[in-house]
C-alpha positions as a Markdown table, in Angstrom:
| # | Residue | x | y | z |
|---|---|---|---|---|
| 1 | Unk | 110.9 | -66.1 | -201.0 |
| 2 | Unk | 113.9 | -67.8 | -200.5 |
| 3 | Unk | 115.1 | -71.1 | -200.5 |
| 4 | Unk | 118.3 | -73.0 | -198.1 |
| 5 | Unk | 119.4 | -76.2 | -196.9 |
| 6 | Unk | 119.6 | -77.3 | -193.6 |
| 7 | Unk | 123.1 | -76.9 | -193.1 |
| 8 | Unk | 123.1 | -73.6 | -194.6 |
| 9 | Unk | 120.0 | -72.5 | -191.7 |
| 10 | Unk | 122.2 | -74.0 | -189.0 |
| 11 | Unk | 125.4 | -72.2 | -189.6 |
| 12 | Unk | 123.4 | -68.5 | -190.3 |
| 13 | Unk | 120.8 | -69.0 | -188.0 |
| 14 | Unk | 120.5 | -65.6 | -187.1 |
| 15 | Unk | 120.9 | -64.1 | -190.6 |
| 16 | Unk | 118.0 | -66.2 | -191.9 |
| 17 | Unk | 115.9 | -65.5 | -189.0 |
| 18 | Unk | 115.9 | -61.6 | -189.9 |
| 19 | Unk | 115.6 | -62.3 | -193.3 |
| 20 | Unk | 112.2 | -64.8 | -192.4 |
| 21 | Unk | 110.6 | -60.9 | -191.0 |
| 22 | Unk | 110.7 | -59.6 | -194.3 |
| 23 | Unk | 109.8 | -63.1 | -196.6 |
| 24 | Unk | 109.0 | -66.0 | -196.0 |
| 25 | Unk | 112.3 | -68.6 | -196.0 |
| 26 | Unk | 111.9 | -72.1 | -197.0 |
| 27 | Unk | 114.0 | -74.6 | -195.5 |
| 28 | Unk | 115.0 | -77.7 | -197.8 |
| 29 | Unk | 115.9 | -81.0 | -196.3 |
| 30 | Unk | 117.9 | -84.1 | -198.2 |
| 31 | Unk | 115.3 | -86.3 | -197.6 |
| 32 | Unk | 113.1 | -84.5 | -199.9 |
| 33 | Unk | 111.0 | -82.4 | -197.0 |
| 34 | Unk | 110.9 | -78.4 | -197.3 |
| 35 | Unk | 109.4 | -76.1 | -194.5 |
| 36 | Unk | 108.7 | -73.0 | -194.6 |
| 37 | Unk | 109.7 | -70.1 | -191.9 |
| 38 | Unk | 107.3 | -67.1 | -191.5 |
| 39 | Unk | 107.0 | -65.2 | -188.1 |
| 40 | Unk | 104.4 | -65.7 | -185.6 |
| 41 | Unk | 102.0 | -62.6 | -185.1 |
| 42 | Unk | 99.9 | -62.1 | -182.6 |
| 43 | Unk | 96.7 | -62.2 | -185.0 |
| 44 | Unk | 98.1 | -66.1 | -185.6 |
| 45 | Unk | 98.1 | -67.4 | -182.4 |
| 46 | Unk | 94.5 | -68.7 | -182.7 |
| 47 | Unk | 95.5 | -70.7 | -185.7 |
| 48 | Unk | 98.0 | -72.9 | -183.8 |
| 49 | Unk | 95.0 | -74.7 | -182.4 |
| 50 | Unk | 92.8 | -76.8 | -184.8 |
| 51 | Unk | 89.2 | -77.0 | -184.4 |
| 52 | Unk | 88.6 | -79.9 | -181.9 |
| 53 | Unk | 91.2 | -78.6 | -179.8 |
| 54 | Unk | 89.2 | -75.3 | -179.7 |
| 55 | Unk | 85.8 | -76.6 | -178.8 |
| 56 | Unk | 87.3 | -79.3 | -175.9 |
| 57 | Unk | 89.1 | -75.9 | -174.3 |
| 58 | Unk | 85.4 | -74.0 | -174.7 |
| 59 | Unk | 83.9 | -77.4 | -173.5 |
| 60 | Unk | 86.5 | -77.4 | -170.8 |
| 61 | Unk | 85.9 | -73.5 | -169.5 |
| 62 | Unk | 82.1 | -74.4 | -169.4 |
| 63 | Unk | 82.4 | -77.0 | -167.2 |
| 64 | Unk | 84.3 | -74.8 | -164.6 |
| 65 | Unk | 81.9 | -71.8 | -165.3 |
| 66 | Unk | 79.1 | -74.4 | -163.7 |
| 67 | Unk | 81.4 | -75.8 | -160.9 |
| 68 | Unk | 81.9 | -78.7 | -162.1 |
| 69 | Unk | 86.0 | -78.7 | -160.6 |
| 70 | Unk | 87.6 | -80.9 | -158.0 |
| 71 | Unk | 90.5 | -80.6 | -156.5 |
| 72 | Unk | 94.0 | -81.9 | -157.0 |
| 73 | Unk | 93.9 | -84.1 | -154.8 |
| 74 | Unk | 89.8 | -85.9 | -155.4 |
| 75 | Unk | 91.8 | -85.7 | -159.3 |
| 76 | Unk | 94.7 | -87.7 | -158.4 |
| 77 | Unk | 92.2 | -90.1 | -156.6 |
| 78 | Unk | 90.3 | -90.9 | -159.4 |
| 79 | Unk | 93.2 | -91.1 | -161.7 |
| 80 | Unk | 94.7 | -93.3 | -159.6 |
| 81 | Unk | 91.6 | -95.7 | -159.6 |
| 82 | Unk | 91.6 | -96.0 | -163.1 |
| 83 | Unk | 95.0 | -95.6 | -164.1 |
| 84 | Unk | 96.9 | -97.6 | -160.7 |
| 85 | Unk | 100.3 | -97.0 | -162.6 |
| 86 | Unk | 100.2 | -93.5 | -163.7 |
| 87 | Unk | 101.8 | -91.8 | -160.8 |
| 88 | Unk | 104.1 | -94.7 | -160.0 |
């Protein structure tokens, strides 16, 4: 693992990028805030989610599986009754 500033990321983004394949780079801030830099596999796409997110996307998918669906425009109607200034 290795550890750079900011500055030093910005200037070799590319070097530390190929370097973040191989280990995991940790980016240090001033202000006292370090992230870390690891790539994103495919096997870690579900974790981008968290769990409430996850069961209102299976709650959502359910919901069309039994018809309930409208279309754009019946959506935009009912948006606009409660929400009057949302499309404005």
């Amino acid at each position: 693992m290795q550890t750079v500033s900011v500055t030093e990321f910005r200037g070799n983004i590319k070097k530390y990028l190929e370097l973040a394949e191989k280990e995991k780079l940790v980016i240090h801030r001033n202000k006292g805030v370090s992230f870390v830099l690891t790539p994103l596999k495919d096997e870690d796409e579900d974790t981008l989610l968290n769990d409430a997110q996850k069961k209102a996307i299976d709650k959502g998918l359910e919901s069309v599986a039994q018809g309930n669906v409208m279309s754009d425009a019946e959506a935009r109607k009912k948006i606009n009754e409660k929400f009057p200034d949302f499309f404005k």
